[in-house]
C-alpha positions as CSV (number, residue, x, y, z in Angstrom):
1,X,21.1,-33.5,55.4
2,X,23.7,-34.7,57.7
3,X,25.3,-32.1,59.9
4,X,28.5,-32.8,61.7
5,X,29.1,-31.1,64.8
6,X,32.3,-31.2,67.1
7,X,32.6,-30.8,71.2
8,X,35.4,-30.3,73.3
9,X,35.6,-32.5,76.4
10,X,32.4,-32.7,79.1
11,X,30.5,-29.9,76.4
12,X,29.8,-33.5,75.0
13,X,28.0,-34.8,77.9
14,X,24.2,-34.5,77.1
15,X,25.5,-36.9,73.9
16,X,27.3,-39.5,75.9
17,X,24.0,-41.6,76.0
18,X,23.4,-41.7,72.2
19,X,27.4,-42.1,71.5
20,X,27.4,-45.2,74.1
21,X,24.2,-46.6,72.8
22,X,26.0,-46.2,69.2
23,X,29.1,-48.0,69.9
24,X,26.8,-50.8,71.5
25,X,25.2,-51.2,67.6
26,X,27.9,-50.5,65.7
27,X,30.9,-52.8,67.4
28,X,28.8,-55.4,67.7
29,X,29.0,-55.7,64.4
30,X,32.5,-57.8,63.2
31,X,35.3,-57.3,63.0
32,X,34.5,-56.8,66.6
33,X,31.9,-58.5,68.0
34,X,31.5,-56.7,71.1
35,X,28.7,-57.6,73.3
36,X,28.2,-53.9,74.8
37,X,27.8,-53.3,78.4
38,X,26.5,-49.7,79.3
39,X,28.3,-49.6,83.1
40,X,31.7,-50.2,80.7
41,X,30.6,-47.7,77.8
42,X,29.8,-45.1,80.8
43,X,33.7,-45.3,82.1
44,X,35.6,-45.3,78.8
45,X,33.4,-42.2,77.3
46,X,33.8,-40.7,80.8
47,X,37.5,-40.4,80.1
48,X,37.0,-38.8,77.2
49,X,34.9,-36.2,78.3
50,X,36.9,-35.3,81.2
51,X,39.9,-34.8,79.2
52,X,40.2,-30.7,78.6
53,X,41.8,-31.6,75.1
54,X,39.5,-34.2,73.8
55,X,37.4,-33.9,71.2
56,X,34.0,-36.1,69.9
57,X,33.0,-35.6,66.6
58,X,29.2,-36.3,66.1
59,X,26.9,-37.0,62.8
60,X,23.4,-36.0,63.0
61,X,20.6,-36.7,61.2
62,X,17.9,-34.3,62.5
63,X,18.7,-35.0,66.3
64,X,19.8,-38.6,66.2
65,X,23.2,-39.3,66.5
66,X,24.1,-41.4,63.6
67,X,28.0,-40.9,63.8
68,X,30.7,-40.6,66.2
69,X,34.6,-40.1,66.3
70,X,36.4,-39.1,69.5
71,X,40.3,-37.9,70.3
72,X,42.3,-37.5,73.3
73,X,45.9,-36.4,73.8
74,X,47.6,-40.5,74.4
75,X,48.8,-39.2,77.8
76,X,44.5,-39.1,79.1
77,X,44.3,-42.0,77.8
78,X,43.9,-45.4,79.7
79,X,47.2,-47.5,80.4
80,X,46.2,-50.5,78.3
81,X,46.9,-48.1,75.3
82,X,49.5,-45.7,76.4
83,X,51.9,-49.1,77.4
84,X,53.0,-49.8,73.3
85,X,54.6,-46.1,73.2
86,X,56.3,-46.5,76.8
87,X,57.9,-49.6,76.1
88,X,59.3,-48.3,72.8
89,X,60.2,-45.3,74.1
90,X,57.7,-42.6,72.5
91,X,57.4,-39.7,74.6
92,X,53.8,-39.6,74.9
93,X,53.0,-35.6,75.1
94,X,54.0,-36.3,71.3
95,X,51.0,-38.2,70.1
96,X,47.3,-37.6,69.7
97,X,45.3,-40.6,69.9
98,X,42.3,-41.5,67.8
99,X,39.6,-43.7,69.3
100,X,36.7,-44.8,67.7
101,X,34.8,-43.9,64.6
102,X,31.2,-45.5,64.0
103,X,28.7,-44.6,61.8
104,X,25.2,-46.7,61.4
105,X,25.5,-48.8,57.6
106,X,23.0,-46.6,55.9
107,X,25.3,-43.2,56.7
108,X,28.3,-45.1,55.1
109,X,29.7,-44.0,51.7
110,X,29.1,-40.3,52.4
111,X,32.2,-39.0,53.1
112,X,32.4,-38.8,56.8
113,X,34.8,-41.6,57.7
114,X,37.2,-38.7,56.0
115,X,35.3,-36.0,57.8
116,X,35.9,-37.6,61.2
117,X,39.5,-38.0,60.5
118,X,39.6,-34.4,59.1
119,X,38.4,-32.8,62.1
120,X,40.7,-34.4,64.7
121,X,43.8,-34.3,62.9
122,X,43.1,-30.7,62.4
123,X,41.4,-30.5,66.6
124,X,45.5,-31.9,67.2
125,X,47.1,-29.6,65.2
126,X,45.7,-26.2,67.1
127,X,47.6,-27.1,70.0
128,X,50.7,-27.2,68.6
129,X,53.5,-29.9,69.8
130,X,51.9,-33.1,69.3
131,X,53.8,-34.8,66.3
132,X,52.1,-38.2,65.4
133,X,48.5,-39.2,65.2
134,X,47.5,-42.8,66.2
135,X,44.6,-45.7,66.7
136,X,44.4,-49.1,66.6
137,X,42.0,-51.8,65.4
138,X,41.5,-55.2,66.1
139,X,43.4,-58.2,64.6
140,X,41.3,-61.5,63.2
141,X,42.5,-64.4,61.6
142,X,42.2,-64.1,57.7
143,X,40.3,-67.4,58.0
144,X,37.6,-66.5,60.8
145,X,34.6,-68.3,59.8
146,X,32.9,-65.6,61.3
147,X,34.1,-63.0,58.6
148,X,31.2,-61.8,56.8
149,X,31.7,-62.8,53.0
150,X,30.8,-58.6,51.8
151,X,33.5,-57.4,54.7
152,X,36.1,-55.4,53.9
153,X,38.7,-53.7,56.1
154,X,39.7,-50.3,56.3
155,X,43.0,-51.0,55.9
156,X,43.2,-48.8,52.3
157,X,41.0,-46.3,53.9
158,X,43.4,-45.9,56.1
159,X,46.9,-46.0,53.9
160,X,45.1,-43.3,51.4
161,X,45.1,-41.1,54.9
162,X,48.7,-41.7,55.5
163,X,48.6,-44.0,58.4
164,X,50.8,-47.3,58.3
165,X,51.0,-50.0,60.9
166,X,53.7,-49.4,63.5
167,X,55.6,-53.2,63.8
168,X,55.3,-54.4,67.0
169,X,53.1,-52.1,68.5
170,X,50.3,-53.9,69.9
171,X,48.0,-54.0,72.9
172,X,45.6,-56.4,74.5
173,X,41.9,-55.5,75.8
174,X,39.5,-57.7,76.7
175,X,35.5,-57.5,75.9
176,X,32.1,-59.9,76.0
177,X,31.9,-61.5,72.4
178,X,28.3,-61.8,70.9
179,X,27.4,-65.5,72.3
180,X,30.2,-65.9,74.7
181,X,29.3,-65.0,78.4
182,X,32.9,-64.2,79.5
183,X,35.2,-61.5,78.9
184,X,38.1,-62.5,75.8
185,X,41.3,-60.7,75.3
186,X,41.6,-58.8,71.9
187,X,45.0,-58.1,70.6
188,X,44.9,-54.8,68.7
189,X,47.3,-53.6,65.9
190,X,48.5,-49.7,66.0
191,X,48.8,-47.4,63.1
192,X,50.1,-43.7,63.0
193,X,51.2,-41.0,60.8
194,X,53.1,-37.6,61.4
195,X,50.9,-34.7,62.1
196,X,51.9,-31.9,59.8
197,X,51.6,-28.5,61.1
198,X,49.9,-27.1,58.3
């Protein structure tokens, strides 16, 4: 049995380890390709955690972390991903931002991709105030040769949660590729949907 279990802020922080160690496996993986570095993984999580509002969602299987989802208030969140909503005047107190959700290939198909989305939309809505819900994902040429031949996107996952792209809002973050040695700029695409109050 799976069990899914959700922390507020640093309550996360004897996971940290096993969530960095699981974006390492998982992201390295395309459409990313990201060659993890743990000093890195230790300062992005740490932002996380020290956030009063955020929230990581975990998957366990006994007490291995096989899943993770995390959310912040945008306004925590590093300036890289706040910039798309300044520039096109957003008021950022208004949106709740969705980082990451990875889960190990043999925990797919179960039902939490929707379970991690569940629990923050509904971790956003006890506050009160915030009125979208957003993330973004990486953008790859359709004709990558590096694109595995059984991939597919989670680009319907996403629509059948009522998230669309929002035009123009994009943002640039560099990591390590698998076999390169050097840091590469990513441009990443942002999504959203309004966040209902009931």
């Amino acid at each position: 049995m799976i069990e899914v279990r959700t922390f507020v802020a640093s309550d996360v922080t004897p996971h940290l380890d096993a969530v960095a160690a699981l974006r390492i496996a998982v992201f390295r993986d395309w459409p990313y390709l990201y060659d993890g570095d743990a000093d890195y993984e230790q300062r992005y999580l740490a932002t996380y955690a020290q956030s009063a509002r955020s929230l990581f969602v975990l998957a366990f299987d006994g007490a291995r972390v096989v899943g993770a989802s995390t959310a912040i208030p945008l306004e925590d969140e590093m300036e890289s991903i706040r910039a798309p909503f300044a520039a096109r005047g957003w008021d950022e107190s208004d949106v709740f931002y969705f980082g990451e959700s990875v889960l190990l290939h043999d925990y797919r198909g179960r039902g939490l991709g929707h379970r991690f989305f569940d629990e923050r939309e509904a971790h956003a809505r006890r506050f009160g105030g915030f009125k979208a819900t957003s993330f973004c994902s990486v953008q790859r040429r359709a004709d990558d040769p590096r694109c595995p031949s059984a991939y597919r996107p989670n680009d319907a996952f996403w629509r059948k949660r009522g998230y669309a792209p929002l035009p123009g809002f994009q943002c640039e973050i560099e990591w390590p590729e698998v076999g390169s040695s050097a840091s590469i700029p990513h441009a990443l695409q942002f999504w959203a949907r309004a966040l209902e109050s009931t």
